[in-house]
N, C-alpha and C positions, 0 to 999 in steps of 0.2 A: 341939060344932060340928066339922063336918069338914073337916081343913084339908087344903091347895091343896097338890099336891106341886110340888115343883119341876120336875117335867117340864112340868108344862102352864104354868109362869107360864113357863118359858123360850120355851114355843114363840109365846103371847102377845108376849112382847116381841119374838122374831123377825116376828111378822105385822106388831108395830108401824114396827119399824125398816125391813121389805119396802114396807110402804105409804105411810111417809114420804119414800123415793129414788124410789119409781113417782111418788109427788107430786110432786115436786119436777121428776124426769124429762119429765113432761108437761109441765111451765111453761115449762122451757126449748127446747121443741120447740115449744111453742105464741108463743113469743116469741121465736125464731129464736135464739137465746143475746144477746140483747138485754140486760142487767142493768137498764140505766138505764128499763128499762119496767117494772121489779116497782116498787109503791109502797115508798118509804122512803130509794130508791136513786138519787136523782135526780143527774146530774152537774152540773147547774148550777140557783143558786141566785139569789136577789135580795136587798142588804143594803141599808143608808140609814144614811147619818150624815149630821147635821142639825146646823147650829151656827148662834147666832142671837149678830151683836154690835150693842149699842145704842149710839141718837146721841149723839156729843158733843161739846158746844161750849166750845173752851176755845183759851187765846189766850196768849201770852209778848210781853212789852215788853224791848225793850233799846235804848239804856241806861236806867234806871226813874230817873234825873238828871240832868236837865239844866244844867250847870254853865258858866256864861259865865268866870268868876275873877271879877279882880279890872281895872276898867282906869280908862278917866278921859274924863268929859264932851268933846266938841265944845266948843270957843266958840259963843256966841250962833246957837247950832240944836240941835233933838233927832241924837240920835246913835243910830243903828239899829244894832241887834246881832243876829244871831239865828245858823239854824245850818245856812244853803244854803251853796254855793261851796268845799264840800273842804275841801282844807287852809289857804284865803286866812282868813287870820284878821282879825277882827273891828275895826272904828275905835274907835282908842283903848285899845288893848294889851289889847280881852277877848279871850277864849278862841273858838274856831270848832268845840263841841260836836256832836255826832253828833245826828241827828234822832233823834225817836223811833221805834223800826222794832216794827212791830206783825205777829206771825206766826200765821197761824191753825193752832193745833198738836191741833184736833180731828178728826172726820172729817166734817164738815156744813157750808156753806156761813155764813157770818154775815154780818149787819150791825154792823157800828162803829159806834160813835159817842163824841163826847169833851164833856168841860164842863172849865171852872176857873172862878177867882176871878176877877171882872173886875176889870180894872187899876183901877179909881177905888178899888179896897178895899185896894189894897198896893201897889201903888205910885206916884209922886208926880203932882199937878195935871198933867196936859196928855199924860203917857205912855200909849203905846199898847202894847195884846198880843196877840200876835196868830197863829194858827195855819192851816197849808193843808198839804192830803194830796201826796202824791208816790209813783210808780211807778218810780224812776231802779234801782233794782235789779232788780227783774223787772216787764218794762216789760208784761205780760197781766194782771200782778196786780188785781183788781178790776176785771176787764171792760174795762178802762179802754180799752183803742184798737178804736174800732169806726167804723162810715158817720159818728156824731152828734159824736163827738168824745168827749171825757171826760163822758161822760154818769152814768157808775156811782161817779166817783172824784172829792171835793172838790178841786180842784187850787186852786182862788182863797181870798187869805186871808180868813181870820175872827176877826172878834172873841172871844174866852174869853167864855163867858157862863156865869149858871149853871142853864141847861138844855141836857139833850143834846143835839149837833149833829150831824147824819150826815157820816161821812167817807170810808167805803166801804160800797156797797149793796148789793156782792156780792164778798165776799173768800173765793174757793175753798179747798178743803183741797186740791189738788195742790200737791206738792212746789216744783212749776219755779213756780208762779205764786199763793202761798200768804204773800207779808210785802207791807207796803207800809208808806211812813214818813210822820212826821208832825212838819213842820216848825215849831220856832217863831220869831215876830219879835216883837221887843222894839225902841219908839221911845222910849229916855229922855228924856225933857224939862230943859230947863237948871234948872230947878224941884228936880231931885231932890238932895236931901241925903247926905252921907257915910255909909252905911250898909250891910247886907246885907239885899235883898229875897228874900220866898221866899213863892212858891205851892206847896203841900203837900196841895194839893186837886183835882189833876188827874186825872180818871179817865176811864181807857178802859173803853170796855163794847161787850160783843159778846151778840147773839141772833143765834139760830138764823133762818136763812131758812125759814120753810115754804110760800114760794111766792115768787112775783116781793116784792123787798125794795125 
């Protein structure tokens, strides 16, 4: 076979390298020295970042014990004790316990609701138990001031029963308007004996709004 001298694959490769710059030469005449018009070379681009967080429904209680102490019957009447009015403490040297304060620590709207033990199961003939919602710390919390009045927010007491009871119908996840409390009342009766009562069966429970609650 007869081989290629070198003169002629040089001068090949000169045609090639002549009519790669005349190519090239044309493009940038024919596109005004534009860059970002040849394909590959675009200056501006389009990116997406996507993040998806899911609902959650979840709630903090404090204080999670309600502790009257220790104190001493009325004469001849029930003696109320519970956990409104600050720092005025209680008839009969009990203790004046903080409400329950209930914070919606998710990011979804919820409905409360509470049960306990009714009084006739723990403690004595004739005493009442007794529980009702309150807004005194973030007075928006649970819709609660509108045209209707406390329309969304249990404010009037109630009896412990042991089925769920609504207490707020709509407790947002905003920071400013996100706790509300849940006071109790206790009427011991002269009935009641020396002892330590205790409900251990109070529960808060919270679902998800997915529409009007």
């Amino acid at each position: 076979m007869k081989q290629v001298s070198n003169r002629v694959v040089s001068t090949f490769l000169m045609l090639a390298i002549i009519t790669t710059i005349g190519g090239l030469a044309t493009i940038l005449i024919s596109t005004g020295g534009d860059m970002s018009l040849l394909t590959g070379l675009a200056t501006t681009q389009t990116a997406i970042v996507n993040v998806t967080v899911s609902a959650t429904a979840a709630i903090t209680i404090s204080p999670s014990i309600i502790e009257f102490g220790t104190g001493s019957l009325l004469g001849g009447t029930q003696t109320p004790i519970n956990t409104t009015g600050g720092g005025v403490g209680n008839p009969g040297g009990f203790s004046k316990p903080s409400p329950i304060n209930v914070t919606n620590d998710g990011n979804v709207d919820l409905n409360i609701t509470i049960n306990g033990t009714p009084a006739g199961n723990w403690l004595s003939t004739g005493s009442t138990y007794e529980w009702a919602g309150a807004n005194s710390t973030e007075v928006l919390a649970c819709n609660a001031l509108s045209a209707g009045g406390f329309t969304n927010l249990t404010t009037s007491r109630n009896p412990f029963t042991a089925a769920l009871r609504r207490v707020c119908a709509n407790l947002t996840w905003s920071d400013a308007n996100d706790m509300i409390s849940i006071h109790i009342f206790l009427n011991l009766s002269t009935s009641t004996s020396a002892s330590t009562y205790t409900d251990n069966s109070v529960l808060i429970h919270a679902d998800q709004c997915r529409g009007p609650c």
